[in-house]
C-alpha positions in Angstrom: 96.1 86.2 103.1 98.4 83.5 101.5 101.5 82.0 102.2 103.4 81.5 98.6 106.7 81.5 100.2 107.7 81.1 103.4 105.1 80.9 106.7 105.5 84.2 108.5 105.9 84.7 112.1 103.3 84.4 114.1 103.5 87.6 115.6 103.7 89.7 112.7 101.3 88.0 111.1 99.2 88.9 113.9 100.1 92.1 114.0 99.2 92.6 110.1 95.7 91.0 110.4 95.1 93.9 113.0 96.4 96.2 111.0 93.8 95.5 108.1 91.2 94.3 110.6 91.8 97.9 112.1 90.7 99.6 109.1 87.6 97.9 108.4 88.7 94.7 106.0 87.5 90.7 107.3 90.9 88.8 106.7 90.6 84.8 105.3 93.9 83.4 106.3 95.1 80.1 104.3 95.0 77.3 106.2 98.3 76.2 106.2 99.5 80.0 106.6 101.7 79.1 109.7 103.1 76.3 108.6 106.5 75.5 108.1 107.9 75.3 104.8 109.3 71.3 103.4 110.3 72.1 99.6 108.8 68.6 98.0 106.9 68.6 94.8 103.6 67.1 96.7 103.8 70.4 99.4 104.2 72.7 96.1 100.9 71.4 94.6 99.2 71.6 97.9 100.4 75.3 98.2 98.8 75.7 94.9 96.0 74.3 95.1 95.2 77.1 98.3 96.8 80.0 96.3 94.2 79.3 93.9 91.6 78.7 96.3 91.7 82.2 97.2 90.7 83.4 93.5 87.4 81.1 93.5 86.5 82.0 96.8 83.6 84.8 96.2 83.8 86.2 99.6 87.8 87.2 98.5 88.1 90.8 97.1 92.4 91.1 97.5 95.1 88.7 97.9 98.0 89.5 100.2 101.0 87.7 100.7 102.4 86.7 103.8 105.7 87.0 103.7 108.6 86.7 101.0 111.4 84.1 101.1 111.2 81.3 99.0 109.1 78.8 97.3 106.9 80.8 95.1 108.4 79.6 91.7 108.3 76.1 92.7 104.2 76.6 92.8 103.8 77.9 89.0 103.8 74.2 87.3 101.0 73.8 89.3 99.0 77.1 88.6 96.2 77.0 86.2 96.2 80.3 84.2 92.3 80.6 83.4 91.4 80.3 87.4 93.1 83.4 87.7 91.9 85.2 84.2 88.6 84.4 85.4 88.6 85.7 88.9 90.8 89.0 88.5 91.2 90.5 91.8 94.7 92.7 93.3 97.2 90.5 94.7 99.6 92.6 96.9 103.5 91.3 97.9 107.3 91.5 97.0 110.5 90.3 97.3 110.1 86.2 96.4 106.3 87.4 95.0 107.6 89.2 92.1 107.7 85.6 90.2 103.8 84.9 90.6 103.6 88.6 89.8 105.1 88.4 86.6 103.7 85.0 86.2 100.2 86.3 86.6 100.9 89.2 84.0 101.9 87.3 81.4 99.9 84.2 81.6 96.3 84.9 83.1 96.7 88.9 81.9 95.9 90.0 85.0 97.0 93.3 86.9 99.2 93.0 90.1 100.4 95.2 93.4 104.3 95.3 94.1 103.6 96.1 97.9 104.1 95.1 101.7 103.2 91.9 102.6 101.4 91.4 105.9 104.2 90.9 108.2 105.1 94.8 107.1 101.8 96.1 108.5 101.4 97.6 111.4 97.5 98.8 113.0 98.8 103.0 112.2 97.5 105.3 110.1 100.1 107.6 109.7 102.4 105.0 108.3 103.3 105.4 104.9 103.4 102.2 104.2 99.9 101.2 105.4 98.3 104.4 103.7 99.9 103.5 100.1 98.6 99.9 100.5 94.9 101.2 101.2 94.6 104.1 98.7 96.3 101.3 95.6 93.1 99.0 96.9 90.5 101.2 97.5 90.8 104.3 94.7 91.1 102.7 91.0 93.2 106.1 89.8 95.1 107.6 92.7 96.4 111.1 92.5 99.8 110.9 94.5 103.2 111.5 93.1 104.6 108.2 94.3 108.0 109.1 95.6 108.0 112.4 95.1 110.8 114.5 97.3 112.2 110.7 97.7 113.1 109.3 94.7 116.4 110.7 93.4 117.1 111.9 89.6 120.0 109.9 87.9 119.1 111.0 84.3 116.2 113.6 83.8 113.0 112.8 81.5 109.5 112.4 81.3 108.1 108.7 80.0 104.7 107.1 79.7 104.7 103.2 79.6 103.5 100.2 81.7 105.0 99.5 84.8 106.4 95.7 85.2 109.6 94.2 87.2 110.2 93.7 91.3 112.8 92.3 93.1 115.9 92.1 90.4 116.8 88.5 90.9 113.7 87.1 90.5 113.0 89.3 87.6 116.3 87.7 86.4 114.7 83.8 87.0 112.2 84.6 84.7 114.5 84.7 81.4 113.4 81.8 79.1 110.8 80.7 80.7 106.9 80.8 78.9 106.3 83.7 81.2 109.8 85.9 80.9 109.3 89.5 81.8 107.7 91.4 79.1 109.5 94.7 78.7 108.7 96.2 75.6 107.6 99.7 76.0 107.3 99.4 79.9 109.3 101.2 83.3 110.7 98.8 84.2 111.2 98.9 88.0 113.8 97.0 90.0 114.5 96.6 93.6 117.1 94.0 95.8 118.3 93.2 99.0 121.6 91.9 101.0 123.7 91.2 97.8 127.0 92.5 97.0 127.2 95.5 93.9 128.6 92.4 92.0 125.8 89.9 92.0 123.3 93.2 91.0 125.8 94.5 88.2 125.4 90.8 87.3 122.0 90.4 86.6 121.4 93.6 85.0 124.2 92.9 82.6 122.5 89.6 82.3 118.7 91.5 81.4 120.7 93.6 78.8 122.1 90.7 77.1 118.7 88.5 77.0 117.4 92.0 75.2 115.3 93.1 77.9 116.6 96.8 78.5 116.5 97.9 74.9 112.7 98.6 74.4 112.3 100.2 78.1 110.7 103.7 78.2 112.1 104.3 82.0 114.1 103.0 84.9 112.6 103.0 88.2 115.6 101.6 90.6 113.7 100.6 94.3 115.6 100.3 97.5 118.7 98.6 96.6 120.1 96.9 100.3 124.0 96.8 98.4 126.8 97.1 100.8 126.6 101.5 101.3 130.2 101.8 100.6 129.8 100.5 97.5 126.5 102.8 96.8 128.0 105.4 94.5 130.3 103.4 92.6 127.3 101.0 91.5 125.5 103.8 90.5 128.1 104.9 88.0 128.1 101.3 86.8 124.3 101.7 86.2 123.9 104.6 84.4 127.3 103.6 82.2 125.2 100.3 81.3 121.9 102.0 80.2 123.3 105.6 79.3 122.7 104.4 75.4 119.1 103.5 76.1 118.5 107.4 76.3 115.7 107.1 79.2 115.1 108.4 82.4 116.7 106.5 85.2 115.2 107.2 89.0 117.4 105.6 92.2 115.9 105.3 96.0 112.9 105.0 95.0 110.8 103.9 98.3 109.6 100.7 97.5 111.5 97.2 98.2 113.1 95.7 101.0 113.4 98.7 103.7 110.9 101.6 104.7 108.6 102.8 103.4 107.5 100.0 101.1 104.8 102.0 98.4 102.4 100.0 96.7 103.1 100.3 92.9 100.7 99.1 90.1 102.1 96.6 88.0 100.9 95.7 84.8 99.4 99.5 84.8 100.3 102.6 82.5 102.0 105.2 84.2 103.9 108.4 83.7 107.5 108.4 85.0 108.4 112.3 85.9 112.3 112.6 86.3 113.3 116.0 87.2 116.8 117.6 87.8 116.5 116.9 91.7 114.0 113.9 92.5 111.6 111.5 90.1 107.9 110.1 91.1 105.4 107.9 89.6 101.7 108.7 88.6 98.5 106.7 87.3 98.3 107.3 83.6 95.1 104.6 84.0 92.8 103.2 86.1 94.2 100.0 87.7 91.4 98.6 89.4 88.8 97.7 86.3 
């Protein structure tokens, strides 16, 4: 378990390593898991320097983030992308994670989880949640119609492509940089939390002008946390803003910031099913190779 972002609190932390303990894993925490978070350059190379400690650690077969936040992007200038390429193994998190996700796709190549982090987990295995996160690291091909009867149909379709994106404003961060989301033939997936119907309309007008929306194959819209009154509205501002793209578009879909949080496989092909009533998400590949 790493700490990219912010240190979690200690209960739920606790809570999480039971959780995983519960159904049979050993949990390595980082050593400076707990503690609190000073943003200076020589705390960012630190931070580093343990993220990628857990990659050349043999005993290490998943990486799970703490917590979200902030901080993450302030590690990647001091990330090395081979350590990674060389020691490919799932890394699991969300929200501020979705920049070392999409760093980690584009520079080391390697495949990623958007998923809870371990102050989501609780020791039950009826929770959706938990079952997701253990069936995306333990079965390289899962079966499940992810959202299915959940998700909800904004413009019907079928599409095949690879799944990329996470939390929208960090997706947004990544344009012009050397590791800017790659979107060309993907679903693109997008979630976000506590920001006004404004700020999101913002940002996705800002991904359609840097060119990112014209080569999607599918829109996979998360849990969006926007103020409710302003719910349908936004949604006729979305599908006014892609209707040209002629894909499928799928809202409510149960990943992001509320529950249930499903473990999606990014940087994997999969089949986006949008049907008159509600959408889902299937393996088209293996994702654990």
């Amino acid at each position: 378990m790493v700490a990219p972002s912010y240190a979690p609190r200690p209960g739920w932390l606790l809570r999480g390593v039971k959780a995983l303990e519960h159904v049979g894993f050993n949990v390595i925490l980082d050593t400076e898991i707990e503690q609190m978070r000073r943003f200076e350059r020589r705390e960012d190379e630190r931070r580093a320097e343990n993220f990628m400690g857990m990659w050349i650690d043999p005993r290490v077969k998943a990486v799970i983030g703490g917590t979200g936040g902030y901080g993450a992007t302030r590690m990647i200038p001091y990330l090395e992308p081979e350590v990674f390429r060389r020691n490919p193994k799932p890394f699991v998190g969300y929200s501020d994670i979705t920049a070392l996700h999409i760093w980690l796709m584009r520079r080391s190549g390697i495949r990623v989880f958007h998923g809870p982090t371990v102050d989501d987990l609780i020791p039950s295995m009826r929770d959706p949640t938990m079952i997701s996160l253990l069936s995306a690291l333990m079965t390289p091909r899962p079966t499940t119609k992810i959202g299915k009867g959940i998700a909800r149909t904004s413009r019907p379709g079928r599409a095949v492509g690879r799944l990329t994106g996470g939390n929208l404003s960090l997706v947004q961060q990544t344009i012009g940089t050397q590791y800017e989301i790659d979107t060309r033939g993907a679903i693109l997936f997008l979630e976000e939390t506590t920001e006004p119907m404004s700020v999101a309309d913002e940002r996705l007008v800002h991904l359609r002008a840097a060119g990112l929306l014209k080569n999607i194959r599918g829109i996979v819209f998360g849990q969006l946390s926007l103020d409710r009154s302003e719910e349908d509205e936004f949604e006729d501002f979305l599908l006014d803003l892609v209707a040209d793209l002629g894909v499928p578009v799928v809202m409510d879909f149960p990943a992001g910031h509320e529950v249930p949080n499903l473990t999606l496989p990014l940087g994997t092909m999969v089949e986006l099913v949008a049907e008159e009533q509600t959408g889902w998400l299937t393996y088209a590949e293996d994702a654990l190779v």
